[in-house]
C-alpha positions as CSV (number, residue, x, y, z in Angstrom):
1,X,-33.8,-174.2,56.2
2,X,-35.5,-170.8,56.6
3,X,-37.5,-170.0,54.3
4,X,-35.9,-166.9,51.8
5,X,-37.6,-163.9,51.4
6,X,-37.2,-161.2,48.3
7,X,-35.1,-158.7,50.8
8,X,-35.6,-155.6,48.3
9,X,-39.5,-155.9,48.3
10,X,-39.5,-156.7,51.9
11,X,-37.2,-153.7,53.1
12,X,-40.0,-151.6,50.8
13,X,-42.5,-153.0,52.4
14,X,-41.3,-152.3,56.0
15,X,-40.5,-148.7,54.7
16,X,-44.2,-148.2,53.5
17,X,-44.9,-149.3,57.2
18,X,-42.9,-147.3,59.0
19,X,-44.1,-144.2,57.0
20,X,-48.1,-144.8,57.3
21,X,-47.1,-145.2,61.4
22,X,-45.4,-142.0,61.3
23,X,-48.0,-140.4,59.8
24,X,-50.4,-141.9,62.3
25,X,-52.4,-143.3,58.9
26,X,-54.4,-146.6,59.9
27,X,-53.4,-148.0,56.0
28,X,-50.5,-149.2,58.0
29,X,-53.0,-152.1,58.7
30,X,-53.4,-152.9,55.1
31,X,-49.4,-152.7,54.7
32,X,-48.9,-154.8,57.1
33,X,-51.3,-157.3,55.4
34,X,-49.0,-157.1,52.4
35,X,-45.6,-158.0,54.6
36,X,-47.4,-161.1,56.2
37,X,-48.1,-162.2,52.9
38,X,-44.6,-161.5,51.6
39,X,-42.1,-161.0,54.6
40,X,-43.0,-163.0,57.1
41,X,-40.6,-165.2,58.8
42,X,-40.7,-167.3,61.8
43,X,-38.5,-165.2,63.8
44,X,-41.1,-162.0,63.0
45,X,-44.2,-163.9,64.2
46,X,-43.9,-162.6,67.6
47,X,-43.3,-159.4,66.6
48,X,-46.0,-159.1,63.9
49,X,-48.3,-160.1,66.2
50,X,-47.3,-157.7,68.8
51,X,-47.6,-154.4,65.8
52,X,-51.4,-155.9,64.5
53,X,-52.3,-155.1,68.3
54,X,-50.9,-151.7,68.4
55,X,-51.9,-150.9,65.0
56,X,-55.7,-151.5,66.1
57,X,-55.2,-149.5,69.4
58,X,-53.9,-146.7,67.2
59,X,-50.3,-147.1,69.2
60,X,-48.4,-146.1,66.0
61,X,-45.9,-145.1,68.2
62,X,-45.3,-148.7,69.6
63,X,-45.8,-150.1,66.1
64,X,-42.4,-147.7,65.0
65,X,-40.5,-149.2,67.8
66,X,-41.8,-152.9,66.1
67,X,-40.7,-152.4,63.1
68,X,-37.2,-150.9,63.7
69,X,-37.0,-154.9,66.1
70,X,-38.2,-156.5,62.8
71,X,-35.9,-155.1,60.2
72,X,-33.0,-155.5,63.2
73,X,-34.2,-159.3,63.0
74,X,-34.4,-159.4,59.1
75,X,-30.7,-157.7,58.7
76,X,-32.5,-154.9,56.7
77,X,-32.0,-151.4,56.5
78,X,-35.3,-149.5,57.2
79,X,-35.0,-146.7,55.0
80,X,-37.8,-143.6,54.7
C-alpha cells in the first residue's frame, strides 16, 4: 500500500514552498527539507530530486513549475 500522508499539512507545506520560490527566497531549501520529511511519497521522488537541484542553482522559476507537477501527483490543491 502507499504509504498515507497528512494531506492538510502537506498541501501547507507545498504552499510555504511555492511562496519562498516566488519570492526567489533560498528558505525554500529549508521548506523543502520539512516536505521530505513529511510529504514525501514514492511517486515525488523524481520530482523532489529534480526541485533540490534547481533550488541550489537559484532556478526558482523551474522549482514553481515542480511543485505545481508535485501537488498534480499528490491530488492537492496548491493554494498561496
Amino acid at each position: 500500500p502507499a504509504p498515507r500522508i497528512d494531506r492538510e499539512k502537506t498541501a501547507l507545506l507545498l504552499a510555504e514552498l511555492a511562496r519562498h520560490l516566488e519570492d526567489d527566497d533560498t528558505q525554500a531549501a529549508r521548506v523543502l527539507e520539512s516536505f521530505k520529511e513529511h510529504g514525501a511519497v514514492p511517486q515525488t521522488r523524481e520530482d523532489l530530486a529534480e526541485l533540490e537541484k534547481c533550488i541550489r542553482r537559484y532556478d526558482f522559476e523551474g522549482g514553481l513549475t515542480i511543485v505545481g507537477r508535485i501537488a498534480n501527483a499528490l491530488a492537492l490543491p496548491l493554494q498561496q
